[in-house]
C-alpha positions as CSV (number, residue, x, y, z in Angstrom):
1,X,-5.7,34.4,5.5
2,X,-3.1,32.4,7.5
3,X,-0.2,31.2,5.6
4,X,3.8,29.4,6.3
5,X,6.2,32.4,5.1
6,X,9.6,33.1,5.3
7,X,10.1,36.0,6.3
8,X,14.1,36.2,6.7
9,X,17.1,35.0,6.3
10,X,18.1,32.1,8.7
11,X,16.4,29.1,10.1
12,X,12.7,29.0,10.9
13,X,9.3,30.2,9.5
14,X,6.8,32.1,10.5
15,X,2.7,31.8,10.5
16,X,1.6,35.4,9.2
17,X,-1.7,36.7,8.2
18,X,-1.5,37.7,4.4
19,X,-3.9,39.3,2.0
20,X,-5.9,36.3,0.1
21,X,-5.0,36.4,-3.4
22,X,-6.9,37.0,-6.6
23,X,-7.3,35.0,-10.1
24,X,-5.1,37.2,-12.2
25,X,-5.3,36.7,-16.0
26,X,-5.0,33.0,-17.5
27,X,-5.0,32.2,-13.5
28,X,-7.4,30.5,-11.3
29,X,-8.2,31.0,-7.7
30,X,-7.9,27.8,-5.4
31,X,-8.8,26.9,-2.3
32,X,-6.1,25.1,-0.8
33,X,-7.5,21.1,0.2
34,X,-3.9,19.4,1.1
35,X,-0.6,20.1,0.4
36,X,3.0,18.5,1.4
37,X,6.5,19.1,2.2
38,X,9.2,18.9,-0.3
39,X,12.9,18.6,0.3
40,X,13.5,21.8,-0.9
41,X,11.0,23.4,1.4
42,X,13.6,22.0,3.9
43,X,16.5,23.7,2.4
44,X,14.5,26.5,2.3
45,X,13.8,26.7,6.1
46,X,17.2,26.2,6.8
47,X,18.5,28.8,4.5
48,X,20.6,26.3,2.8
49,X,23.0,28.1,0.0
50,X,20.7,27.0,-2.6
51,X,17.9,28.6,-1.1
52,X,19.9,32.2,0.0
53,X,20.6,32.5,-3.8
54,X,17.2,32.1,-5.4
55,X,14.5,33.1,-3.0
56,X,13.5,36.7,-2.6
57,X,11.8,37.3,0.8
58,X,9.5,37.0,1.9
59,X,7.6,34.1,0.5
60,X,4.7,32.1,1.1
61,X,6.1,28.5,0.9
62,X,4.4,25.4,-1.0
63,X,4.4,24.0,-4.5
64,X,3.3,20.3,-3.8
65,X,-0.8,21.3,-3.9
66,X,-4.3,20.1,-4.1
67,X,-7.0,22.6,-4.2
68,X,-10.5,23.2,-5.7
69,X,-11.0,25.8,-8.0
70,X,-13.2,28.9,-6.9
71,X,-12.7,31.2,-9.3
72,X,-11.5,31.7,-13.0
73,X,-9.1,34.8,-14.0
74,X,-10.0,36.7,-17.4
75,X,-9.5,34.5,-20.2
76,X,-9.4,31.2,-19.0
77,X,-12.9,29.8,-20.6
78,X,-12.0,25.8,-19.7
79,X,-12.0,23.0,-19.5
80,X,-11.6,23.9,-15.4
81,X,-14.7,24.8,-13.9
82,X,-15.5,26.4,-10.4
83,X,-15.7,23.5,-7.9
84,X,-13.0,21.0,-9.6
85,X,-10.4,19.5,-7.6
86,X,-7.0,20.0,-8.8
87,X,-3.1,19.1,-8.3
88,X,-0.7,21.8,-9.3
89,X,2.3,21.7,-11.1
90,X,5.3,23.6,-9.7
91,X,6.8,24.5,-12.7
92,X,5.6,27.6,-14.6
93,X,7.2,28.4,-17.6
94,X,7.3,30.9,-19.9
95,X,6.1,29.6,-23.6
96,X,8.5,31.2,-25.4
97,X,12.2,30.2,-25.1
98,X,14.0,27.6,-27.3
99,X,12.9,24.9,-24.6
100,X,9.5,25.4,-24.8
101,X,9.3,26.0,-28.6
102,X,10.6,22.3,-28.9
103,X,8.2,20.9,-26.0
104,X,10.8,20.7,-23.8
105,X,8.8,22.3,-21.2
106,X,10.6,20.6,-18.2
107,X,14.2,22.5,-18.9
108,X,12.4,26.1,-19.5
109,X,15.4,28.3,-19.1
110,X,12.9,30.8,-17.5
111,X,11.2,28.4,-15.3
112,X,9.7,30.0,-12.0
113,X,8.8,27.6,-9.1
114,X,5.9,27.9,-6.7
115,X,6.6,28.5,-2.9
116,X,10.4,29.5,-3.9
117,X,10.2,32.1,-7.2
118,X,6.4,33.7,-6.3
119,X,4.6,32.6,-3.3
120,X,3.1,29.0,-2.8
121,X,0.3,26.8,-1.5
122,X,1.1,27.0,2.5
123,X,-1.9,29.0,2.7
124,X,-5.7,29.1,2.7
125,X,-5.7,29.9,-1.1
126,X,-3.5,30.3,-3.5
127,X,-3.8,31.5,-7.5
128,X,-1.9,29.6,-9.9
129,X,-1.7,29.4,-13.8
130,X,-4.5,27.5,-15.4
131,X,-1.9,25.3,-17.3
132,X,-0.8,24.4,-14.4
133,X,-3.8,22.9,-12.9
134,X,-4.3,19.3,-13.2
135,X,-7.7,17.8,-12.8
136,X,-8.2,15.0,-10.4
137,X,-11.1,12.9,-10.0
138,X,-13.2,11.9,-7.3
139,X,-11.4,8.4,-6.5
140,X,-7.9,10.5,-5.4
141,X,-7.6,11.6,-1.8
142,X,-6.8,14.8,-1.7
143,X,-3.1,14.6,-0.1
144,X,-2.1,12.0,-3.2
145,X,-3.6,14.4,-5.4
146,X,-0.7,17.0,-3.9
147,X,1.6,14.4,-3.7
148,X,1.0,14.0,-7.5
149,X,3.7,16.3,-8.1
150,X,6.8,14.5,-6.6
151,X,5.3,11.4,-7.6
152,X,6.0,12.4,-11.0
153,X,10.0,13.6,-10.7
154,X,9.6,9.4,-9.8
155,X,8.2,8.5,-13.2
156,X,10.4,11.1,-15.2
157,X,13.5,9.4,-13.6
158,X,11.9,6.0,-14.6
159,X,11.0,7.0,-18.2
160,X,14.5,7.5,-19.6
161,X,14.9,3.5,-20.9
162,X,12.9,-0.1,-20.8
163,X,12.1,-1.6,-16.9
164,X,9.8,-4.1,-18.4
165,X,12.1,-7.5,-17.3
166,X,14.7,-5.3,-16.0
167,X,16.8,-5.7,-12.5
168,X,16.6,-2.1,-11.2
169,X,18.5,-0.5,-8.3
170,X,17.3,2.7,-6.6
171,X,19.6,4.5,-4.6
172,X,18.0,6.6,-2.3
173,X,14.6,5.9,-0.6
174,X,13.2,9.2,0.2
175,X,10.1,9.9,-0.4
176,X,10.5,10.3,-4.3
177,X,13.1,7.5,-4.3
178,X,10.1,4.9,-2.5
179,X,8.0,6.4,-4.7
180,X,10.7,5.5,-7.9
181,X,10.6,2.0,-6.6
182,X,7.0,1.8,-7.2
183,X,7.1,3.2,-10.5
184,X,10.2,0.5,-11.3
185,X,7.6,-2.0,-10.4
186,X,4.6,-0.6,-12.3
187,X,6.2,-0.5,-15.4
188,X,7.4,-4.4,-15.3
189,X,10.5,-4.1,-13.8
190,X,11.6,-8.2,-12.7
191,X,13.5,-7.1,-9.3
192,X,13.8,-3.7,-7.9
193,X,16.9,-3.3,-5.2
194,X,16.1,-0.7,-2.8
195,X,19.8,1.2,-1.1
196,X,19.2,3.4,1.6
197,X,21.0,3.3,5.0
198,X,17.5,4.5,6.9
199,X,16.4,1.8,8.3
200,X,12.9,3.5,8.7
201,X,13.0,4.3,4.9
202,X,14.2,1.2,3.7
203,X,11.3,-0.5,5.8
204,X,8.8,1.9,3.7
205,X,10.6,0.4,0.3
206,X,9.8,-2.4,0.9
207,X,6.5,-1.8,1.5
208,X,6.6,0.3,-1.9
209,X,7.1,-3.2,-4.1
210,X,11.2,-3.5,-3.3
211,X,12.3,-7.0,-3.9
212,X,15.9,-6.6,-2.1
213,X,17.0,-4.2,0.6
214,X,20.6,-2.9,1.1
215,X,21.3,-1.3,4.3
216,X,24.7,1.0,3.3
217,X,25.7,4.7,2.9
218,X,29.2,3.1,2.8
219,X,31.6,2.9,0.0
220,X,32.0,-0.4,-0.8
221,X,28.1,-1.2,-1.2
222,X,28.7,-2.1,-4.7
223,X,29.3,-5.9,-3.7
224,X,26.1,-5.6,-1.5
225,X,23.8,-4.5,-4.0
226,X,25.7,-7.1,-6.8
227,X,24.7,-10.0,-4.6
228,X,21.2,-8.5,-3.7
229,X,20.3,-8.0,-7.3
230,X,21.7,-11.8,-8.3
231,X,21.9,-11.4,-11.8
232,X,22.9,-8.1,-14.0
233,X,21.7,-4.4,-12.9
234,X,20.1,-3.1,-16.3
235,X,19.8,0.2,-14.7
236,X,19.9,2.7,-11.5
237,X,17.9,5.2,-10.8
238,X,20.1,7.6,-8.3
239,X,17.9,10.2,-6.1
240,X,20.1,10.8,-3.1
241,X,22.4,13.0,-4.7
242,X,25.5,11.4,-2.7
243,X,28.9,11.0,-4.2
244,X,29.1,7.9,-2.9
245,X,26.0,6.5,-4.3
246,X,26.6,8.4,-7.5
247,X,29.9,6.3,-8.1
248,X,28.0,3.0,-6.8
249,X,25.6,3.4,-9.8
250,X,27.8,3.6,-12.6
251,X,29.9,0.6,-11.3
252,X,26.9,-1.9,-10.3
253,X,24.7,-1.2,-13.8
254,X,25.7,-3.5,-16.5
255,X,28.0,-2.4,-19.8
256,X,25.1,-0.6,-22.1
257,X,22.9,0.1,-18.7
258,X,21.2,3.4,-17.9
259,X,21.5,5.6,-15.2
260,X,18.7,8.5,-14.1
261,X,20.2,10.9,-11.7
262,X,17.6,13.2,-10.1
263,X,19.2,13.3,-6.6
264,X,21.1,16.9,-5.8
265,X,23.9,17.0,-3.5
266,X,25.7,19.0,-1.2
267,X,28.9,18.3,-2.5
268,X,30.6,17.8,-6.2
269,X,31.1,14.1,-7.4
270,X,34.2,12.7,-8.8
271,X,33.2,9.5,-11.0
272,X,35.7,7.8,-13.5
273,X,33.9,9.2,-16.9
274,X,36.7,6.8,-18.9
275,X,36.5,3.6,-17.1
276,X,32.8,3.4,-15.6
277,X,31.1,5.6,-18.2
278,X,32.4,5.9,-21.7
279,X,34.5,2.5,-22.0
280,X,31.4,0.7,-20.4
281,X,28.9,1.9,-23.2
282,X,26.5,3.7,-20.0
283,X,24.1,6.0,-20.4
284,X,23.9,8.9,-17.8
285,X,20.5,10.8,-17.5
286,X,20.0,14.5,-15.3
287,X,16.7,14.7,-14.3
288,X,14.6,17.8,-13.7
289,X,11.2,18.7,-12.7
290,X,8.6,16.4,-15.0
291,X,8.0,16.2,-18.7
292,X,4.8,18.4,-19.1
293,X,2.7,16.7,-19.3
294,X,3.4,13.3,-20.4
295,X,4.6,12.7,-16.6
296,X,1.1,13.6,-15.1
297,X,-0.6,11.2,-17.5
298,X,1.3,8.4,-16.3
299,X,1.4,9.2,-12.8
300,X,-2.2,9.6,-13.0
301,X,-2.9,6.1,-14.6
302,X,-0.8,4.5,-11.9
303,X,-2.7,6.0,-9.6
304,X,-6.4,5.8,-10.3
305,X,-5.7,2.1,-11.4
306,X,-4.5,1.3,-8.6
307,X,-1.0,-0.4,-10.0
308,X,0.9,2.0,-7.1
309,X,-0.6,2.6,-3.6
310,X,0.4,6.3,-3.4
311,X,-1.3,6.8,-0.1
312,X,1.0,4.4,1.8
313,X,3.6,6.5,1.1
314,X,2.2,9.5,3.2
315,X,2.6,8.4,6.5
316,X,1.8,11.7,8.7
317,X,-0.9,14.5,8.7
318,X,-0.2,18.1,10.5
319,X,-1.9,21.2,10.0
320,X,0.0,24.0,8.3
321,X,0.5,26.2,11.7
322,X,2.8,22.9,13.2
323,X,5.1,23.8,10.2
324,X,8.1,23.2,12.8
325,X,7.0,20.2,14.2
326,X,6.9,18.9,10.9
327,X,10.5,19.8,9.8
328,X,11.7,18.5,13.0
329,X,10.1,15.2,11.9
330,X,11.2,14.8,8.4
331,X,14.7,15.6,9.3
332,X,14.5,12.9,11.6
333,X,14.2,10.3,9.2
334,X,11.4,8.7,10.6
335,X,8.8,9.6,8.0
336,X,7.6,8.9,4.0
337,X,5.9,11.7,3.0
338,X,3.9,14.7,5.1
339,X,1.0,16.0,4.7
340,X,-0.5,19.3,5.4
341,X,-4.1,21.0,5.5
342,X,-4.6,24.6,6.3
């Protein structure tokens, strides 16, 4: 089969044929429907620092996947049956550490990701963990269904305190920040303030459920979001990762607010833990992955009940062999998410 691999260190990928893989034991055998592209996979075409230090090549890249199921490994006697369509989580952990004796499944210390720690969904087929297979019914396209994934890293972020009634800023409107702001809004929030200096992402936001648009990277946006917000921030949820943006949330949200931070940057971040943290009562939240598998149940609900329109946030289609093309694309800016079908 053809699959997206990287095959050394350095920019680029290549298309390589590679043996089709088998359902191991506990695994199942999928055929790979849609999948899409992931930040990381970015950092992991360019052969960012994060990427040098944890990937052993090569590697078949992918871990945001929809496939159906066409075979079952040894020992895996349901409730998956050939022919069902499936997301995939990312995540496969190991059962056994303290993490994952306490349920804590989402901080395994021995967690292995697909497409970066054994080789991913950019392919025809792909054999993943049953466990990690989550059924998807008929009324879910198959690229939300793979888009299920980062969906959820949105509703983890949003999970950590009460949005019902609450004035909500999001700083960063990626594809899993425009997907935060329409989590904000499906669980009640009053006004959701949407901060992103992409004018093509801010746009897409908006179209996401934001009430107010700030157009800054700047320091100094903390009086822009202030007035966009018009009454008290009750809490941020930060997924750009910026230092700037970082310190802008724990000076807009209110003494006694809550701040997610799922966003990774490139850089460290200096914020005043005495002034704008502990004297001000906030409380600061790192983010990882999604809670397994409370974060799938909701993202699920949201979307088969139609309270978030997951599909407008997927706003171009490639095949997998126009990998590049793709890249080039999303590092434009000029995209939501993108999708990809063998």
């Amino acid at each position: 089969m053809r699959a997206v691999v990287k095959t050394a260190p350095g920019p680029g990928v290549a298309i390589q044929e590679v043996p089709e893989p088998a359902a191991g034991p506990g695994q199942v055998l999928l055929r790979v429907v849609a999948a899409s592209i992931c930040g990381s996979d970015v950092h992991l075409y360019d052969w960012n620092p994060w990427a040098s230090a944890r990937v052993h090549l090569p590697r078949i890249m992918g871990h945001e996947i929809c496939g159906e199921v066409e075979a079952l490994g040894e020992g895996v006697d349901g409730p998956l049956r050939v022919g069902d369509r499936v997301a995939v989580e990312s995540h496969i952990v190991c059962h056994r550490c303290a993490a994952c004796r306490r349920g804590d499944f989402h901080i395994c210390e021995n967690t292995r990701i697909l497409g970066f720690d054994t080789d991913g969904g950019f392919a025809a087929r792909v054999a993943v963990p049953a466990s990690n297979a989550w059924p998807v019914g008929p009324q879910v396209s198959a690229e939300v269904a793979a888009a299920m994934e980062p969906f959820g890293n949105a509703v983890h972020a949003c999970s950590y305190g009460e949005m019902r009634g609450a004035t909500v800023a999001v700083f960063g409107c990626g594809p899993i920040g425009c997907a935060a702001v329409a989590v904000a809004k499906a669980r009640g929030a009053r006004r959701v303030i949407a901060i992103e200096p992409n004018p093509y992402r801010l746009e897409l936001a908006e179209r996401m459920g934001a009430d107010a648009l700030v157009s800054t990277g700047e320091e100094g946006a903390e009086a822009e979001v202030r007035r966009a917000a018009g009454s008290e921030i009750d809490c941020a949820v930060e997924m750009s990762g910026a230092p700037a943006a970082v310190v802008a949330a724990t000076r807009v949200v209110r003494s006694g607010g809550w701040i997610s931070l799922l966003g990774i940057g490139d850089h460290p971040t200096s914020i005043d833990l005495s002034q704008d943290v502990v004297m001000r009562g906030l409380a600061l939240q790192g983010v990882v992955g999604r809670r397994l598998f409370a974060s799938w149940e909701e993202t699920s609900r949201h979307i088969e009940s139609g309270a978030i329109d997951a599909a407008a946030l997927i706003t171009h289609h490639f095949p997998m062999t126009e990998m590049e093309e793709a890249v080039r694309l999303i590092k434009s800016g000029r995209c939501g998410k993108v999708s990809l079908t063998p």
